[in-house]
N, C-alpha and C positions, 0 to 999 in steps of 0.2 A: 504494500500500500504506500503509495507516495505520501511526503509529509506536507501535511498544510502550510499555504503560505499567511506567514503573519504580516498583520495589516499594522503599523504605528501608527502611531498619533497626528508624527507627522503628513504622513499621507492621506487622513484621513483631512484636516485641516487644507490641504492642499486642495482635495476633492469637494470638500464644502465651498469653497472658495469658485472653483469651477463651476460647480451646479449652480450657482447663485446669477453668475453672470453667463452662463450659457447661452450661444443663442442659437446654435442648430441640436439635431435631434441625436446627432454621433456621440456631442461631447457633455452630452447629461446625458447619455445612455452609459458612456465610458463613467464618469462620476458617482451616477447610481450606481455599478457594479461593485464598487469600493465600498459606497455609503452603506449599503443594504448587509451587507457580512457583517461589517465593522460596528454597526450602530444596532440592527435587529436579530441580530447572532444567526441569519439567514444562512442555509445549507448553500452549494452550487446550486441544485437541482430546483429549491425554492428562488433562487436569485435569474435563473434563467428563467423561470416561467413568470420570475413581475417584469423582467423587462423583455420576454419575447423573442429568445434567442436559444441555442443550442448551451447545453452541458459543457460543452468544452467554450465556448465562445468566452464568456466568463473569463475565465485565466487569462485570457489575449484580452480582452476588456481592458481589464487589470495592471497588468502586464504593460502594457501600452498608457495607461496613465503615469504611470509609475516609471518609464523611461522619458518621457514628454515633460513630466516635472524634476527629473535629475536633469536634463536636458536645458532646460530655465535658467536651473540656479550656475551649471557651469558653461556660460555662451563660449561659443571658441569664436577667435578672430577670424571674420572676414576673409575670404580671398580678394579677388579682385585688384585695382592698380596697376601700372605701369610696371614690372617689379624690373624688366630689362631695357629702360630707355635708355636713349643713346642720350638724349638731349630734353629739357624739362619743355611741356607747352610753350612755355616765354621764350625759351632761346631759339622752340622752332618760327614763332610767328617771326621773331627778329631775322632769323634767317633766310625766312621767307617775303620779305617787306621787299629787297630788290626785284624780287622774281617777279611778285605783285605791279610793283609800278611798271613793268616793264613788258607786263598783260595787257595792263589798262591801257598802258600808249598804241598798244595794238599788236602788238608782237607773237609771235607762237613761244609757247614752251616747250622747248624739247627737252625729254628726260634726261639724254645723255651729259649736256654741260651740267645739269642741275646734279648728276650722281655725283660728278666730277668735283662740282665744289663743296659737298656735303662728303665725298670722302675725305678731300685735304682739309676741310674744317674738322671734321674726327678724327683722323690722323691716322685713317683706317680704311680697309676697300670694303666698299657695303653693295647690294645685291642691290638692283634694280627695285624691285619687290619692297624696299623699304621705303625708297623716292615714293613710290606710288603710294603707299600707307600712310605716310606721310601729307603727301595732297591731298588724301582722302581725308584724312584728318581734320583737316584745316579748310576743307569745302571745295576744292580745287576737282571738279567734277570730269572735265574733259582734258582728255590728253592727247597732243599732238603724235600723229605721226611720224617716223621717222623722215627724212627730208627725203631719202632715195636707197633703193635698197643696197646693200654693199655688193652681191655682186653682181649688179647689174650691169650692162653695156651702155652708155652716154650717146654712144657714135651710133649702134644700134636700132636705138629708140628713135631718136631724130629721123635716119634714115626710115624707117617706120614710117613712123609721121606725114613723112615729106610724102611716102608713095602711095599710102592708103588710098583706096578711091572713097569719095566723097557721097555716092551714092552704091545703093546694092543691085545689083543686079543678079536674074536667075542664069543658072547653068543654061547653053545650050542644050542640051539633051537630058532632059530630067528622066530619071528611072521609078518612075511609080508603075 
């Protein structure tokens, strides 16, 4: 036979506490669970049939009150934060104030100068991937293209260009 679990004082105070200011149906059922053993010397078997649930449900009732209020009294810290910036908000808007005026006058941004000077301001080579996290950051929604791919023909494309025809015409001899 397993041994009963003993209900304190403290949890029982804990559970008054709750049932008082409850305000859905889960967590004065969980409350009641507690109260009813601890205050009308109520069996499992009696405690499950006032509140409507299984024999075993009970114990997890219980159980679950009882880690929810150890859980209370010791909050653990937060995650969250920055914990690996390079650089704090202030020193990225400051870094980013030339790039800005230099938007507004009408300019494109391209990633690559901007890596450029945010690796020699870090004094370290940083990933692409960060520039961009970084604009996103700070609202910087569209990003330029590269100007021309690297390795593309210059001489090529012109000549392109120059000979396309300007209109389309069908094949002579279509095969449908």
């Amino acid at each position: 036979m397993a041994r009963p679990r003993r209900i304190d004082s403290d949890l029982i105070g804990k559970a008054q506490e709750i049932a008082a200011v409850a305000k859905d149906f889960h967590t004065l059922r969980g409350a009641q669970a507690v109260l009813l053993p601890a205050m009308l010397n109520a069996t499992l078997e009696q405690t499950a049939a006032l509140l409507g649930v299984s024999r075993a449900t009970v114990p997890r009732l219980q159980n679950a009150l009882r880690r929810r209020c150890s859980q209370a009294d010791v909050a653990e810290p937060a995650r969250g934060g920055r914990r690996h910036e390079l650089m704090t908000l202030e020193e990225e808007r400051e870094f980013l104030a030339p790039w800005a005026d230099l938007a507004r006058t009408g300019n494109m941004l391209v990633v690559s100068p901007l890596r450029a000077a945010l690796s020699q301001k870090l004094g370290r080579t940083v990933r692409a991937s960060v520039v961009y996290r970084l604009l996103e950051r700070h609202g910087w929604r569209k990003v330029a293209p590269d100007t021309r791919h690297p390795k593309s023909d210059a001489k090529a494309q012109e000549d392109w260009k120059k000979n396309f025809p300007k209109t389309w015409r069908p094949s002579p001899n279509p095969t449908l």
